[in-house]
FITI-23920 format. One record per residue (C-alpha): residue in three letters; x, y, z. Coordinates in steps of 0.2 Angstrom, whole numbers, plus 5000, padded with zeros to 4 digits. Layout:
FITI-23920
ala;X;Y;Z
...
end
This chain:
FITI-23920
unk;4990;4974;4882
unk;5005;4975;4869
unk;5021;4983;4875
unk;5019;4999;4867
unk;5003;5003;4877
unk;5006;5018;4885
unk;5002;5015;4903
unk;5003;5030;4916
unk;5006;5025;4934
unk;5003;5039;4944
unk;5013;5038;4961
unk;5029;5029;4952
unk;5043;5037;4963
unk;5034;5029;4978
unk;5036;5013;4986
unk;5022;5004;4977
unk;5025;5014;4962
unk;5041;5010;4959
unk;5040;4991;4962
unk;5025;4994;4948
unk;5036;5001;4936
unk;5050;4992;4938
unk;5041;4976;4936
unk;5032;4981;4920
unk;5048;4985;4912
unk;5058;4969;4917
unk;5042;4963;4906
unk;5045;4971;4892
unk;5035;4987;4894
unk;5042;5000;4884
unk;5028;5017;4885
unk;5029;5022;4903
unk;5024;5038;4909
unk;5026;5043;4928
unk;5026;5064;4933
unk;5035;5069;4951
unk;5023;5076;4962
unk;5034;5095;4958
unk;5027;5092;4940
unk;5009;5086;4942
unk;5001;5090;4958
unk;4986;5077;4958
unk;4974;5086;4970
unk;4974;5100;4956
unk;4959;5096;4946
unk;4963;5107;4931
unk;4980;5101;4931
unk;4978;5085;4932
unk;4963;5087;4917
unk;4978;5095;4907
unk;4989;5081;4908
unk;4977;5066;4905
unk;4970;5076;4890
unk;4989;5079;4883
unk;4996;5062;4885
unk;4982;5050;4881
unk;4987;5037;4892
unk;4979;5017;4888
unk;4978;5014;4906
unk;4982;5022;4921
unk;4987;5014;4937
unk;4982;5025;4953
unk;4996;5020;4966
unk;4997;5040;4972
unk;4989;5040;4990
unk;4993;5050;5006
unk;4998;5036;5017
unk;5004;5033;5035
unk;5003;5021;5049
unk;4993;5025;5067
unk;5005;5039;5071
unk;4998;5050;5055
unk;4982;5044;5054
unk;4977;5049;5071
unk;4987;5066;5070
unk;4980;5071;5053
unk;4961;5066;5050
unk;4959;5080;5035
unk;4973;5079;5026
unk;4973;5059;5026
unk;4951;5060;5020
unk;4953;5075;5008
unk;4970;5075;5000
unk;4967;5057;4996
unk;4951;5060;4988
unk;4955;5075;4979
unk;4970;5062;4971
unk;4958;5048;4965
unk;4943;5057;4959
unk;4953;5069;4949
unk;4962;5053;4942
unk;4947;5042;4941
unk;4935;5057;4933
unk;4949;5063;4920
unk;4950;5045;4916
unk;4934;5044;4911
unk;4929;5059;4905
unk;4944;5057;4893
unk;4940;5038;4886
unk;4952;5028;4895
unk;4946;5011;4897
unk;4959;5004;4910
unk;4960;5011;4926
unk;4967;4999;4941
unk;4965;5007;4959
unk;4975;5004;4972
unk;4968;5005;4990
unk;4969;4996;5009
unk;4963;4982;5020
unk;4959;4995;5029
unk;4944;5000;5019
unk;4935;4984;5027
unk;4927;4985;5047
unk;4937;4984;5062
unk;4929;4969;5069
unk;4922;4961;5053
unk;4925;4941;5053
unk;4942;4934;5047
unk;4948;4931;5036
unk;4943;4950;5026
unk;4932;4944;5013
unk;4928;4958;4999
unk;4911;4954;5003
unk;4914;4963;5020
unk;4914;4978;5015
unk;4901;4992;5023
unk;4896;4978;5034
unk;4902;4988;5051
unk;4911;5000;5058
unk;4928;5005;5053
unk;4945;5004;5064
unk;4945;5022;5072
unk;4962;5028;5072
unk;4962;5026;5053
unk;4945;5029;5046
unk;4949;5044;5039
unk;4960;5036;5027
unk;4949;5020;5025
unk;4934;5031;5020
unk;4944;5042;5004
unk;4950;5026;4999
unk;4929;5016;4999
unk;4925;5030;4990
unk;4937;5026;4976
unk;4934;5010;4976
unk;4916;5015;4974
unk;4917;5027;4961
unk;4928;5012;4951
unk;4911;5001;4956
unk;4898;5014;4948
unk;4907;5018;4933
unk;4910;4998;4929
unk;4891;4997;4932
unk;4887;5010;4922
unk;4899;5013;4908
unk;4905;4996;4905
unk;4923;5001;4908
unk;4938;4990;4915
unk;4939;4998;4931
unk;4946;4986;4946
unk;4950;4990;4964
unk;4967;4980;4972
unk;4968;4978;4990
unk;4982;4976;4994
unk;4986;4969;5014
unk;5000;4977;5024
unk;5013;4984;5010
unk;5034;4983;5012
unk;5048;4982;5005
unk;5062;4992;4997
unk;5061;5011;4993
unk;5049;5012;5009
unk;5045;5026;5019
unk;5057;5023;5037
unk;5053;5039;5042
unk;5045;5035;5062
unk;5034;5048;5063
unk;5025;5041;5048
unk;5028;5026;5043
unk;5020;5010;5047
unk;5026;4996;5058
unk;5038;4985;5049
unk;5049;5001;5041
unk;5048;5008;5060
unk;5055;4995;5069
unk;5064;4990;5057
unk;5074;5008;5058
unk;5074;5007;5077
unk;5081;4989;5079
unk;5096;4996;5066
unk;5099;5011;5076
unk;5096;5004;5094
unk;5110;4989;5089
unk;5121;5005;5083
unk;5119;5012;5098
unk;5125;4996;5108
unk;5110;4986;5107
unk;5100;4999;5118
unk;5079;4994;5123
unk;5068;4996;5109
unk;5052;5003;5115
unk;5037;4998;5103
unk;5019;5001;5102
unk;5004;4992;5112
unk;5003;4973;5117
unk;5012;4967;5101
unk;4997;4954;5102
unk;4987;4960;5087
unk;4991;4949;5070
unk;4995;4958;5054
unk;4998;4950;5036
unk;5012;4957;5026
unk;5014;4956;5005
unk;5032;4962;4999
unk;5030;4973;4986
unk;5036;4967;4975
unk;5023;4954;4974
unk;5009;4967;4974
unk;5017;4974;4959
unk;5017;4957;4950
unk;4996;4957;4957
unk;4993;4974;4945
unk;5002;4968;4932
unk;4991;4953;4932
unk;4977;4964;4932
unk;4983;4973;4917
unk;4983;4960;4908
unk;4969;4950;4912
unk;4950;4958;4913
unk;4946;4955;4931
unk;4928;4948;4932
unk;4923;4957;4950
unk;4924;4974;4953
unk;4936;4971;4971
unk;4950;4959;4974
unk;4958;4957;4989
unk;4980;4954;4988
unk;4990;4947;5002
unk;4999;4930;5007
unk;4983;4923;5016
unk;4995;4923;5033
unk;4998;4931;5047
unk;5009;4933;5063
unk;5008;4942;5077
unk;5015;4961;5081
unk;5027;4951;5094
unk;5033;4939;5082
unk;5036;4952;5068
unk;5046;4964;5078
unk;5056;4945;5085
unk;5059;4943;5066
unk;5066;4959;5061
unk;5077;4960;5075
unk;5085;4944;5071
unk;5089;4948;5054
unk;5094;4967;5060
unk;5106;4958;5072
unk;5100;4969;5086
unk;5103;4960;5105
unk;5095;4971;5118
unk;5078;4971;5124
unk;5059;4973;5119
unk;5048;4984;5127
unk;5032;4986;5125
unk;5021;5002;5131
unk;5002;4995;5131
unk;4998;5014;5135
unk;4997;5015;5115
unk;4985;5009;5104
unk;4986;4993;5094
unk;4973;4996;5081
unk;4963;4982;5074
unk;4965;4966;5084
unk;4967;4956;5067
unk;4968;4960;5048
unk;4971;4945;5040
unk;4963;4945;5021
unk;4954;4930;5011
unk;4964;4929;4993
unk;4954;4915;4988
unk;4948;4925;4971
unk;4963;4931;4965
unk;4971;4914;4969
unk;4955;4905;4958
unk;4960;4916;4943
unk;4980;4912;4944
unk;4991;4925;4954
unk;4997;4921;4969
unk;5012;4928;4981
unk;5032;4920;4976
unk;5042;4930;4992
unk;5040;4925;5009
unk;5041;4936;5025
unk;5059;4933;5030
unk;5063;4932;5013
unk;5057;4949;5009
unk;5060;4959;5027
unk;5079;4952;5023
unk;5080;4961;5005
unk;5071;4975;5012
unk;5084;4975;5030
unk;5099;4976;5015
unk;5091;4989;5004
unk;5090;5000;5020
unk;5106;4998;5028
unk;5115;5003;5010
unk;5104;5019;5011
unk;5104;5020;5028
unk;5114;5037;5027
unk;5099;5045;5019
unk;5089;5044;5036
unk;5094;5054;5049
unk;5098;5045;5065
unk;5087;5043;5080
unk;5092;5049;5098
unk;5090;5032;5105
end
């Protein structure tokens, strides 16, 4: 990698996306190319064809994915399988129909089985059966990381797969019919202390434990992808710790500042009891996480409070 390789990250407006690019151009990168999803709809095969065939891009980074938390997932099986395979093959094929020798795909712990042992080793994948409420999404996203597998194996390319534990951050998604759990409560602790530190009602037992990477630090992951050549086809990125629901949504209505009560409606699902990932390979080669929890949910509680008038507030 030089810094006039031309490096298209597809998804760059998005959280992930932006963190990505941002990052590789605090480094120095200076031959970025990123298309609005107005310009370039990726789950148009022709015109995603077009585009990679125009620009000739060194490496593409596939950060573009239809995502959500239980909510969605549940709500919209299709769209969350199909849209999100349409986006990475046409990505992943173009790419190597057109010579490109780079290619870093970004997926989800997800992808791993609900009840697999902890932590998530990438050995665990197809081992067992997948978390229900979000298979659909899990499935699209194995398939890429397949498809990256096969044309490694068969083409000797530089294809890797990331995956990433539970992502936030700044330029998140807050919206709380899709986002996922930190973004949500962090929006409802902000708008219940608003609204006189009114209840907060949150989702299941908050017993199940989750892991959680600022973004940030999953940005500085694909960079060290992009510039070293990976020797396995998956790697696993996250802080190897977790905490439970309860605990997170204690923490973020610390720092939010919010003084009512907690309740929690066990009527709802909790999803997978645990997620906790094993980063041992990524740690062996040399990257490892800088920004811990409080660290990043306070950055990320300040980013949203000074675009708070961008979300519309929520009848409490």
């Amino acid at each position: 990698m030089n810094n006039d390789t031309k490096i298209y990250i597809a998804g760059h407006n998005g959280m992930v996306g932006s963190a990505i690019w941002r990052t590789l151009s605090a480094k120095g990168y200076t031959n970025l190319l990123g298309v609005s999803s107005n310009q370039l709809d990726l789950r148009n095969q022709q015109a995603v064809q077009d585009f990679i065939r125009l620009e000739q891009p060194d490496v593409i980074i596939d950060a573009a994915a239809r995502v959500g938390g239980i909510l969605a997932n549940n709500d919209y099986p299709y769209p969350f399988i199909m849209e999100n395979m349409q986006i990475q093959n046409n990505l992943i094929d173009t790419a190597l129909q057109s010579g490109v020798e780079k290619f870093i795909f970004l997926g989800s712990s997800c992808i791993y089985p609900k009840l697999a042992p902890q932590p998530l080793k990438e050995d665990y994948l197809l081992t067992g059966v997948l978390e229900p409420t979000n298979e659909w999404y899990a499935i699209a996203k194995i398939t890429g990381v397949k498809a990256c597998q096969a044309i490694r194996k068969q083409f000797g390319k530089d294809y890797v797969s990331l995956m990433p534990t539970n992502l936030y951050g700044t330029h998140d998604n807050f919206d709380l019919n899709t986002s996922h759990v930190l973004p949500a409560m962090m929006r409802k602790f902000h708008e219940a202390k608003l609204n006189n530190h009114a209840p907060v009602t949150l989702w299941g037992s908050g017993t199940p434990m989750r892991e959680f990477l600022f973004v940030d630090d999953m940005a500085a992951a694909v960079v060290f992808a992009l510039e070293n050549k990976l020797p396995d086809y998956l790697y696993n990125i996250g802080t190897g710790e977790d905490l439970t629901i309860q605990q997170l949504a204690e923490t973020i209505q610390k720092i939010t500042g919010h003084q009512g009560a907690i309740i929690w409606d066990s009527s709802k699902p909790d999803g997978t009891p645990r997620k906790l990932m094993d980063i041992s390979k990524m740690h062996e080669l040399g990257w490892k996480h800088q920004v811990q929890l409080e660290e990043g949910i306070q950055l990320t509680y300040d980013w949203f409070v000074e675009h708070a008038d961008a979300f519309k507030q929520v009848k409490m």
